[in-house]
N, C-alpha and C positions, 0 to 999 in steps of 0.2 A: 503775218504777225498781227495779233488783235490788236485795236486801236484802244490804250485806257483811257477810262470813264474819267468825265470833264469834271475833276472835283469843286470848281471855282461857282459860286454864287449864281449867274449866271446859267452854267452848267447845269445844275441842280435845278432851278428853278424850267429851263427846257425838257430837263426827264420829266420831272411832276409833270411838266403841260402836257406832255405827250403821253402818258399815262394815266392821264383825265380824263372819265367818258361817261357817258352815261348809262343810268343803271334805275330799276324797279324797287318799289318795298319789297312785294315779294324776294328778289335777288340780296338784300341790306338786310332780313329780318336773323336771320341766324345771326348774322354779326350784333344786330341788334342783342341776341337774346346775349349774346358773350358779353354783355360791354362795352362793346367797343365802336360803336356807331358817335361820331361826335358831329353835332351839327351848326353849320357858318351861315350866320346870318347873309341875307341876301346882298348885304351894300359892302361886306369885306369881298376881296379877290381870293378865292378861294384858291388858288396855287399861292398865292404869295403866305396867306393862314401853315399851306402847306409845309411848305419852304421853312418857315419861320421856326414851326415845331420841327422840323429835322435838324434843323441848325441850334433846337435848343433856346430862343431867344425868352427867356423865362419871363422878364418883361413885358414884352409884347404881349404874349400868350395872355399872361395874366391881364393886363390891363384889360385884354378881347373880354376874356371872361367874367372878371368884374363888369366889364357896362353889356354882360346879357349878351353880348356876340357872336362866343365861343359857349361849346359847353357840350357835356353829354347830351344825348339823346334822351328823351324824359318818356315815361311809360304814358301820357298825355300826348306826345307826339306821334310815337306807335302808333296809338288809336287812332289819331286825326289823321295820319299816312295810311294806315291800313284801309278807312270807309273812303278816304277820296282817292287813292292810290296815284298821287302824283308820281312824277319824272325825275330824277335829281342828277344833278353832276355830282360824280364821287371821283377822290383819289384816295390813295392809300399814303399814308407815312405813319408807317411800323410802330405799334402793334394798332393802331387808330386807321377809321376808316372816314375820312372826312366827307360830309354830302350839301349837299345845297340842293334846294329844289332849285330846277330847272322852270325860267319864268318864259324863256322864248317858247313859244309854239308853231 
């Protein structure tokens, strides 16, 4: 018998984490070009950003984006990621592809 999916806070926030990995501009550019690339300032926890936008917390979200946190991916960034082709942690929460560059080396 399958085991169902941990719907609780908690739950959710373990799938995102385990779902988290790392990833290339080249591999983000197409989602790039869809729209869909949104990028989390380095000092948010990017599963919890995650998290928050699945669960809908319209609040949060907005407040992120208001102070510059949150937000699409800007064709300024493209270009800054494409010449230095950093590292990023990405997860997915539907239809958004959330990235953070990756600062450990």
């Amino acid at each position: 018998m399958p085991v169902p999916p941990d719907d609780t806070a908690a739950g959710l926030r373990a799938r995102l984490t385990a779902e988290t990995g790392p990833v290339t501009w080249p591999e983000l550019e197409r989602h790039f070009a869809r729209g869909r690339v949104v990028h989390v300032a380095p000092e948010l926890d990017l599963v919890e950003v995650a998290a928050r936008m699945v669960e809908d917390d319209r609040d949060t979200v907005s407040a992120w984006m208001d102070a510059g946190q949150l937000g699409p991916a800007t064709d300024r960034q493209a270009r800054d990621w494409q010449a230095r082709t950093p590292r990023f942690r990405a997860v997915v929460a539907a239809p958004w592809v959330l990235v953070q560059e990756d600062t450990e080396e």
